[in-house]
C-alpha positions as CSV (number, residue, x, y, z in Angstrom):
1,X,-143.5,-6.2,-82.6
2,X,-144.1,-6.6,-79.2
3,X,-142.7,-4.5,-76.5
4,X,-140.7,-7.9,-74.9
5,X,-139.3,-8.1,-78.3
6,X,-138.0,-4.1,-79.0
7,X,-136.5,-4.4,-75.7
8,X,-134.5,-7.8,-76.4
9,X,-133.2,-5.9,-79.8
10,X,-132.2,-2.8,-77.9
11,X,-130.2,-4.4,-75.3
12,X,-128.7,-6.5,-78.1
13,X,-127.9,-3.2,-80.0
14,X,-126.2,-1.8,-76.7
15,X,-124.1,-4.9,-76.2
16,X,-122.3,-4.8,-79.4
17,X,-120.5,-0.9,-78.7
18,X,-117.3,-0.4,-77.0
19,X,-117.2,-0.1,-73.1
20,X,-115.7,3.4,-72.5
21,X,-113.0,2.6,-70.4
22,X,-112.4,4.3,-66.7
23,X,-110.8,7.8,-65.6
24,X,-107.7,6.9,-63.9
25,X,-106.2,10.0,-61.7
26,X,-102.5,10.8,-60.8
27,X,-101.8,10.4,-57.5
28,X,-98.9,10.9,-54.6
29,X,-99.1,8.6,-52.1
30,X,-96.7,7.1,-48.8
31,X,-97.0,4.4,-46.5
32,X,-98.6,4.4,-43.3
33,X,-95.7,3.8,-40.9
34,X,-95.3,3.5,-37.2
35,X,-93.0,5.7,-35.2
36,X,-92.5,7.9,-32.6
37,X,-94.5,11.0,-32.7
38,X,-94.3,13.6,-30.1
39,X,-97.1,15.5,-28.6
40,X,-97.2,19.2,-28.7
41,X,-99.1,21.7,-27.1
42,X,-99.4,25.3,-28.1
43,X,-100.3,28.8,-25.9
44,X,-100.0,32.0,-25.2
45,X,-97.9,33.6,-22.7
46,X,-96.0,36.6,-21.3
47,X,-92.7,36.7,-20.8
48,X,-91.6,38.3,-17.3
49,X,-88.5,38.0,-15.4
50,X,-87.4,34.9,-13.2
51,X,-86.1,37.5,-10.3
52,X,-86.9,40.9,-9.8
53,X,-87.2,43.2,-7.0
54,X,-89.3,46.2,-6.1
55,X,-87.1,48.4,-3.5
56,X,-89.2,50.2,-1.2
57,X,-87.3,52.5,1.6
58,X,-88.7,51.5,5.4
59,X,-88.6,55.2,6.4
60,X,-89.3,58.2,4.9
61,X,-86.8,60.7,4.3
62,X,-85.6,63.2,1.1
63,X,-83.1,61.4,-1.1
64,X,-80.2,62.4,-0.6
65,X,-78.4,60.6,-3.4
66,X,-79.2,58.6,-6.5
67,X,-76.3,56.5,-7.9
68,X,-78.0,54.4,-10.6
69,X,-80.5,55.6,-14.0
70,X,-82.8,53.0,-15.5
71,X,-80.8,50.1,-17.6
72,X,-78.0,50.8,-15.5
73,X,-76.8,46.9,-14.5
74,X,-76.1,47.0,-10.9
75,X,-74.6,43.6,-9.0
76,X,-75.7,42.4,-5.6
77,X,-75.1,44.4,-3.0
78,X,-74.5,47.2,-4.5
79,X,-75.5,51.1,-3.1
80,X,-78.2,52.1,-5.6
81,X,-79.3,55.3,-2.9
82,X,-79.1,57.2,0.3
83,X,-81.5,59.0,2.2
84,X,-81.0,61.7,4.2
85,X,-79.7,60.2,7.5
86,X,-78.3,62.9,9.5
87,X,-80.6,62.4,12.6
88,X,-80.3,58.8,12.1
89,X,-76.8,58.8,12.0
90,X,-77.1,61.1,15.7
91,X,-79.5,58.1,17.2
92,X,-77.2,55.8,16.2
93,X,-74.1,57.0,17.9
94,X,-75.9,58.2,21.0
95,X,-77.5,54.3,21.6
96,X,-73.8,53.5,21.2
97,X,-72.4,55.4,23.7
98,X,-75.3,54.1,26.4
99,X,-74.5,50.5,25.0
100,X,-70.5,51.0,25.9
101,X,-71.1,52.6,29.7
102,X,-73.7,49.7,29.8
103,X,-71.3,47.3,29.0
104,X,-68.7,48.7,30.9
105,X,-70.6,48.7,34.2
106,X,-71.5,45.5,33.5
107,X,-67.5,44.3,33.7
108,X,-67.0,46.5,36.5
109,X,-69.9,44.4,38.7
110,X,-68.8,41.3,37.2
111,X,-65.0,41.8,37.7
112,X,-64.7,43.7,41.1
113,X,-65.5,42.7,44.7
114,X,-67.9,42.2,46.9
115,X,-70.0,45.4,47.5
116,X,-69.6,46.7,50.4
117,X,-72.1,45.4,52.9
118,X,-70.6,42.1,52.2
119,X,-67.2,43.3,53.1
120,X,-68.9,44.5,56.5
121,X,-70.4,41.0,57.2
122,X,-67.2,39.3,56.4
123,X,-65.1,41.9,58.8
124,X,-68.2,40.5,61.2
125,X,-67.6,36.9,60.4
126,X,-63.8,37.4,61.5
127,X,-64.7,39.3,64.4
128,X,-66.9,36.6,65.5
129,X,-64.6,33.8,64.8
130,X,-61.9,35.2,67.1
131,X,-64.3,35.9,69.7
132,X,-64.8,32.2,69.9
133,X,-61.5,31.6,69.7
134,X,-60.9,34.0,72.4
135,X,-63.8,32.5,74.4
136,X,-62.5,29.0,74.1
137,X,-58.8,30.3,75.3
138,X,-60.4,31.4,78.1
139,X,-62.5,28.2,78.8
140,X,-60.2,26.1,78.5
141,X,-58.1,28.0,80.7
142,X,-60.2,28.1,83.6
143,X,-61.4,24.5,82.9
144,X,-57.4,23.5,84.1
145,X,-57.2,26.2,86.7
146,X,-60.6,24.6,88.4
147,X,-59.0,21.1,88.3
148,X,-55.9,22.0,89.7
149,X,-58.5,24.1,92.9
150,X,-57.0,27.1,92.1
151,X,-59.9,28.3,90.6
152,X,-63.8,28.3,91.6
153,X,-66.2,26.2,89.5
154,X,-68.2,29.6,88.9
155,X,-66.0,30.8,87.1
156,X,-65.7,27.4,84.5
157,X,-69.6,28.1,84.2
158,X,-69.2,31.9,83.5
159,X,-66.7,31.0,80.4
160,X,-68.9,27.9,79.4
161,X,-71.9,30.2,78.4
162,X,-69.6,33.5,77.4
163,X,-67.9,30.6,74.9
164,X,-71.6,29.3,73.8
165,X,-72.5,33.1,72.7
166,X,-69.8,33.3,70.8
167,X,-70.3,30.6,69.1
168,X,-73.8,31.4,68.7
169,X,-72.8,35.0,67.2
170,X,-70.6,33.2,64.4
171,X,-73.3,31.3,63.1
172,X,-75.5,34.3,62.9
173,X,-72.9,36.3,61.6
174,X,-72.2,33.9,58.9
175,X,-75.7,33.1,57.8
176,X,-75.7,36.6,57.3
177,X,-72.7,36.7,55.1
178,X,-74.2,34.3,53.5
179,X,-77.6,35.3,52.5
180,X,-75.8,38.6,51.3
181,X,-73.4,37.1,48.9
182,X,-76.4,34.9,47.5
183,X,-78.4,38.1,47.4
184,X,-77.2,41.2,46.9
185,X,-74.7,40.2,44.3
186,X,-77.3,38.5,42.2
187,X,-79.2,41.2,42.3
188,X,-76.5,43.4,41.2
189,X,-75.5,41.0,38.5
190,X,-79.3,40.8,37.4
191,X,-79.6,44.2,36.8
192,X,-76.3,45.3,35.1
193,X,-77.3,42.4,32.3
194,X,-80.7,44.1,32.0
195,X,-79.1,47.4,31.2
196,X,-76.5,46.1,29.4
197,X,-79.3,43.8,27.1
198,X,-81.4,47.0,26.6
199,X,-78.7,49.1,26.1
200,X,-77.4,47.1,23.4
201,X,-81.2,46.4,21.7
202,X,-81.3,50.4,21.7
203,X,-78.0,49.9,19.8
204,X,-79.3,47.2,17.2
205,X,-81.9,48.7,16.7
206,X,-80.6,52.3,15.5
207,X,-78.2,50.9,14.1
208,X,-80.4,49.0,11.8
209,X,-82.7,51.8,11.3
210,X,-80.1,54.1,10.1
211,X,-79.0,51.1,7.2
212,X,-82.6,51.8,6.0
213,X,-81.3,55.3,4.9
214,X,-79.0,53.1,1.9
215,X,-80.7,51.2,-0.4
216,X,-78.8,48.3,-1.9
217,X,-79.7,45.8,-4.3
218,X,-80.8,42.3,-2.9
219,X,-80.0,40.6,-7.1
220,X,-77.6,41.0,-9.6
221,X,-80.0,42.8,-13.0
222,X,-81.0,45.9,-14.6
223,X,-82.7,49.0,-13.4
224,X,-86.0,48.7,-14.9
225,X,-87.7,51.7,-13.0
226,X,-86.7,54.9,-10.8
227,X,-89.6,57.2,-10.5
228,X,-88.4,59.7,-8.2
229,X,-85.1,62.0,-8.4
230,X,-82.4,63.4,-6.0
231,X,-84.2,66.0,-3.5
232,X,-87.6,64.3,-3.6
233,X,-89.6,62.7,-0.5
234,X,-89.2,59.3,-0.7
235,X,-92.1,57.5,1.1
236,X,-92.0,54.4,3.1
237,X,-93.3,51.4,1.3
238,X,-93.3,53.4,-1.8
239,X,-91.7,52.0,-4.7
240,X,-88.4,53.5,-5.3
241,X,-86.2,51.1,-8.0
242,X,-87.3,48.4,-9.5
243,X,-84.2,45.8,-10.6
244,X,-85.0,43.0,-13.2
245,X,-82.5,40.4,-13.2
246,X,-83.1,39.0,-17.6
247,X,-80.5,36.8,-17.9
248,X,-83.5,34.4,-17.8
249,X,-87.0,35.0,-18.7
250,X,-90.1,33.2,-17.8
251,X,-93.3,32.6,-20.1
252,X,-96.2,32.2,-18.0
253,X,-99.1,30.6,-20.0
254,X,-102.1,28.7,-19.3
255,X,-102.9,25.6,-20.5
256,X,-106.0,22.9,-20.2
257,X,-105.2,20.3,-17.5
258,X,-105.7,17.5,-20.8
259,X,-103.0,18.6,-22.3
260,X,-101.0,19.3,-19.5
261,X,-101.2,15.3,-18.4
262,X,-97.7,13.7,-18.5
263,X,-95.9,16.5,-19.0
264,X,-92.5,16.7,-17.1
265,X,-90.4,19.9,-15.7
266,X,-87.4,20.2,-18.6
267,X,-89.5,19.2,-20.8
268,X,-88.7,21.2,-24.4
269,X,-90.4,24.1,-25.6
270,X,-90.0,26.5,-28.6
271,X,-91.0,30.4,-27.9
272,X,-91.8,32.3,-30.7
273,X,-91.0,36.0,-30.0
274,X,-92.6,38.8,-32.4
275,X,-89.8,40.2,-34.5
276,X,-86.9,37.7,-33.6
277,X,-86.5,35.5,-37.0
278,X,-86.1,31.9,-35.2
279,X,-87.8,30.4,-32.2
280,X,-85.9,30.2,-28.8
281,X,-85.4,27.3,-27.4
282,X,-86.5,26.7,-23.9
283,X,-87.3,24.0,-21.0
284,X,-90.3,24.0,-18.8
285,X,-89.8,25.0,-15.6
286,X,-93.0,24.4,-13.4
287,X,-96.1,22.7,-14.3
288,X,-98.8,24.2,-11.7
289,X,-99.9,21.2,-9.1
290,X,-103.5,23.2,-8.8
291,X,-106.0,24.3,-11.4
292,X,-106.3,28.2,-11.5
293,X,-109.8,28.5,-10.2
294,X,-110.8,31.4,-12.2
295,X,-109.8,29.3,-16.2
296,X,-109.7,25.5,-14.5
297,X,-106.3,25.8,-16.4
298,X,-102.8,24.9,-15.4
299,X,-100.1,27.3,-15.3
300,X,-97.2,26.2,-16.9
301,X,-93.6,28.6,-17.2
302,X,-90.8,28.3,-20.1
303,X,-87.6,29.3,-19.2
304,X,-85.5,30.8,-21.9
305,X,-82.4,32.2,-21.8
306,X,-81.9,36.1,-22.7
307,X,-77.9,36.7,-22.4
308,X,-77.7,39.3,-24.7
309,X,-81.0,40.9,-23.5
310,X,-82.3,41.0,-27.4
311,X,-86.2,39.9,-25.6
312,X,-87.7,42.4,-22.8
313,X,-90.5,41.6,-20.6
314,X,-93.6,42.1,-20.7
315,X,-93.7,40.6,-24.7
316,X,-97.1,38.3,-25.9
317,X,-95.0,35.3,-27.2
318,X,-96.4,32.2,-28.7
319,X,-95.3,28.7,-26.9
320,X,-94.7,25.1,-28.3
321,X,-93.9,22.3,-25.4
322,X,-93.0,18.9,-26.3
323,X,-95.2,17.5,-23.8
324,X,-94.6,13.9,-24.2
325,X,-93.3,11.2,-26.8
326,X,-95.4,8.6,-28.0
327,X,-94.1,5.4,-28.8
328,X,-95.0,2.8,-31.8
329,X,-97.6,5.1,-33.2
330,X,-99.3,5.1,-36.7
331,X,-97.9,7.9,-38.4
332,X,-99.2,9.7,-41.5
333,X,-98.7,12.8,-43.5
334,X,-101.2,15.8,-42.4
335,X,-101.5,16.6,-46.3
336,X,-103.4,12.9,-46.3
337,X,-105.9,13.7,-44.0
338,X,-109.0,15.3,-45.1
339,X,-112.1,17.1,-43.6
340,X,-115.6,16.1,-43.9
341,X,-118.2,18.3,-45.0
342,X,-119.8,17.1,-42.5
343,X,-117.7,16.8,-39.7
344,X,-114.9,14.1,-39.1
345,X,-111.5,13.3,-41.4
346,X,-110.6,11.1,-43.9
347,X,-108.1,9.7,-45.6
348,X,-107.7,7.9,-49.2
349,X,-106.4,4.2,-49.4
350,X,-105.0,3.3,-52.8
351,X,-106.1,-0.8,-52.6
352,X,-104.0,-3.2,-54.4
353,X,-106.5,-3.5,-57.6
354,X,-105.2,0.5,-57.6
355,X,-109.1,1.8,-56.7
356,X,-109.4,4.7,-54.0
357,X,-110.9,3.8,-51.4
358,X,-112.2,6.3,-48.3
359,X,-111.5,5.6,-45.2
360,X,-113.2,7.1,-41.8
361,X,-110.3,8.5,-39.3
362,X,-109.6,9.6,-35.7
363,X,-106.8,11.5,-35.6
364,X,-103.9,12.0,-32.3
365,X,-101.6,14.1,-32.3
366,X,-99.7,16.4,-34.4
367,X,-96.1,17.6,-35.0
368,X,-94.8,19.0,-38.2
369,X,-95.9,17.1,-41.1
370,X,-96.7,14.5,-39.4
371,X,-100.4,13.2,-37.9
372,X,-101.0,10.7,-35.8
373,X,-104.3,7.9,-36.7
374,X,-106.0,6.3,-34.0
375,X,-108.2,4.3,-36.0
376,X,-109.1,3.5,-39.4
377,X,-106.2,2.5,-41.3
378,X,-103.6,-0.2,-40.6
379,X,-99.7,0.0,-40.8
380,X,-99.0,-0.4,-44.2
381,X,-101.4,1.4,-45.9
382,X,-101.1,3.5,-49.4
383,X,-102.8,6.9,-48.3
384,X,-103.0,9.7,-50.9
385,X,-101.1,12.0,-50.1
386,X,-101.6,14.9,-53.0
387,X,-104.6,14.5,-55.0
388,X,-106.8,13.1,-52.0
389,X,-109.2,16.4,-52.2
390,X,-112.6,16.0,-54.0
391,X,-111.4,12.3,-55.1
392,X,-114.5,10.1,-55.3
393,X,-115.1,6.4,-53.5
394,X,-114.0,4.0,-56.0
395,X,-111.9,6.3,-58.3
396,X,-109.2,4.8,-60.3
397,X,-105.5,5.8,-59.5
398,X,-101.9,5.9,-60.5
399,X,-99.6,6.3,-57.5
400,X,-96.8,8.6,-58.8
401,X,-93.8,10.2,-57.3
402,X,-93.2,13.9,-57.3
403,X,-89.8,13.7,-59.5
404,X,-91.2,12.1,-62.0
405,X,-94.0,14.5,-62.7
406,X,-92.0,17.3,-62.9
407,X,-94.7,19.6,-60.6
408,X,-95.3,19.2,-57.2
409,X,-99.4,18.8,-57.8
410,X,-99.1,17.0,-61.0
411,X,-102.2,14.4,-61.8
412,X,-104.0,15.7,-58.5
413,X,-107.8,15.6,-58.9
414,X,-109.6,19.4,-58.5
């Protein structure tokens, strides 16, 4: 028999068995739906306090007094400590004396006459003015007596020119007055408000240096720090206390500037705190304008409130901000998605003839459960859901539902 003919009979032989029919695998699948997904970004972070205030005497001086232990909560305002001030205290009322005689020579100059050489040149002025009234008597006078003949015209000349000087004297006499009361007074005034103004800085400014003997806090908060005690040399621009107001905290972390993009201030957050059982809730607070040049990241704070002072700062915390919501996107499980060996994700389409099909992914974002797919699969789809892992191209499926199976992996492919 020829070879033609053995193979006609063998492929003769091999249609007459049974086909052996195809491995169909349990499967758990959902529908690829479109929704609202929102994006989340995740970093690390410090928390510190919103306010706090390293004190820092301006003078040096022994303490006298220290009102206040660390964790003490102190208010506003309040006196925290005293330096020794007894010199201070001297200065102080010593400028005050020299700013009261200052002040009151300043009324008495102000308030009383005009000093004496004034006086003089107004007793002058009325001297002069009834010298030419005198003068012009007189003229007058003799000016009749000449009309009448009973007096010689020499005479009338005589009290013309003694009536001229006279007149002559006034006006020196009260050019003199007035240059005087322009003058002198002036002067006097200038100079009292010079001594009174210097006085009175003297004043401030003791004043003001004996407040920096009492140290007062500038926030309501906590005493965090107090290094030195009662008896000890406090040193100017040394710290001294240190007051944390942590009523509200601050988590500083950085992010990069693509995921900060869109993000708004009171946008929510989630801070996960090392040994506290839920995470607290929070609201961003600042997203940096600049890049830090050192990372090229943004620095972005979480406030979170801390009423009963249960976090401290100073803890590494872990942050989640809802950076923005985006709208109409395709939504899957993340449980459908699967890696490449390779590189890239896929997911498993069950097709109507119920065939698995794979499908090459870009993936979005990410909250929860949920993934978002850029590309690759329409709205609609039947993804695999449990199962997907290690299933083949092609593979025959039955889409089940977890409550029917009675285990939560039941029919999945290994």
């Amino acid at each position: 028999m020829s070879a033609a003919g053995l193979l006609a009979l063998l492929l003769a032989g091999c249609g007459g068995k049974d086909k052996t029919p195809p491995t169909v695998v349990s499967v758990h699948a959902v529908t690829a739906r479109q929704a609202s997904i929102p994006v989340t970004v995740h970093g690390e972070a410090l928390l510190s306090a919103l306010s706090q205030a390293i004190l820092a005497p301006k003078i040096s001086a022994p303490i006298a007094h220290l009102y206040v232990q660390r964790g003490d909560k102190v208010h506003k305002g309040e006196l925290l400590a005293v330096l020794e001030n007894k010199d201070l205290s001297g200065a102080a009322l010593s400028s005050q004396g020299q700013y009261q005689q200052a002040k009151a020579q300043y009324q008495t100059i102000t308030r009383s006459t005009v000093p004496q050489e004034v006086e003089k040149a107004q007793a002058d002025l009325r001297q002069a003015q009834a010298q030419v009234n005198l003068q012009q008597q007189i003229y007058t006078s003799r000016k009749k007596l000449f009309a009448e003949g009973a007096l010689p015209g020499r005479d009338v000349d005589q009290a013309r020119v003694a009536l001229i000087q006279a007149k002559t004297l006034y006006d020196v006499t009260q050019r003199h007055l007035a240059a005087l009361e322009k003058v002198t007074q002036a002067a006097e005034l200038e100079s009292a408000t010079g001594q009174l103004h210097q006085a009175q800085g003297q004043y401030k400014q003791s004043v003001a240096t004996l407040a920096y003997s009492e140290i007062r806090s500038p926030i309501d908060g906590i005493v965090t720090q107090r290094p030195l005690y009662a008896g000890e040399m406090a040193t100017a621009g040394s710290p001294l206390l240190t007051v944390m107001d942590t009523s509200i905290l601050i988590a500083k972390t950085h992010l990069p500037q693509a995921q900060v993009q869109g993000m708004p201030v009171g946008a929510t957050a989630q801070v996960t705190v090392p040994g506290v059982p839920e995470p607290v809730p929070g609201t961003v607070m600042l997203v940096s304008p600049a890049l830090d040049p050192g990372s090229t990241t943004v620095e972005v704070w979480v406030k979170i409130r801390n009423k009963k002072n249960e976090l401290k700062p100073g803890t590494p915390v872990q942050v989640a901000i809802t950076a923005r919501t985006i709208p109409n996107a395709l939504i899957v499980p993340t449980a459908a998605i699967v890696e490449n060996a390779g590189g890239g994700k896929h997911v498993m389409v069950v097709g109507a003839d119920n065939i698995a099909h794979q499908r090459e992914v870009e993936v979005g974002a990410q909250s929860g459960d949920d993934t978002q797919v850029l590309s690759g699969i329409q709205p609609g789809d039947q993804v695999i859901t449990v199962g997907a892992y290690a299933l083949d191209d092609g593979t025959h499926v039955q889409v089940v539902h977890p409550k029917n199976t009675g285990k939560p992996n039941a029919g999945s492919a290994d």
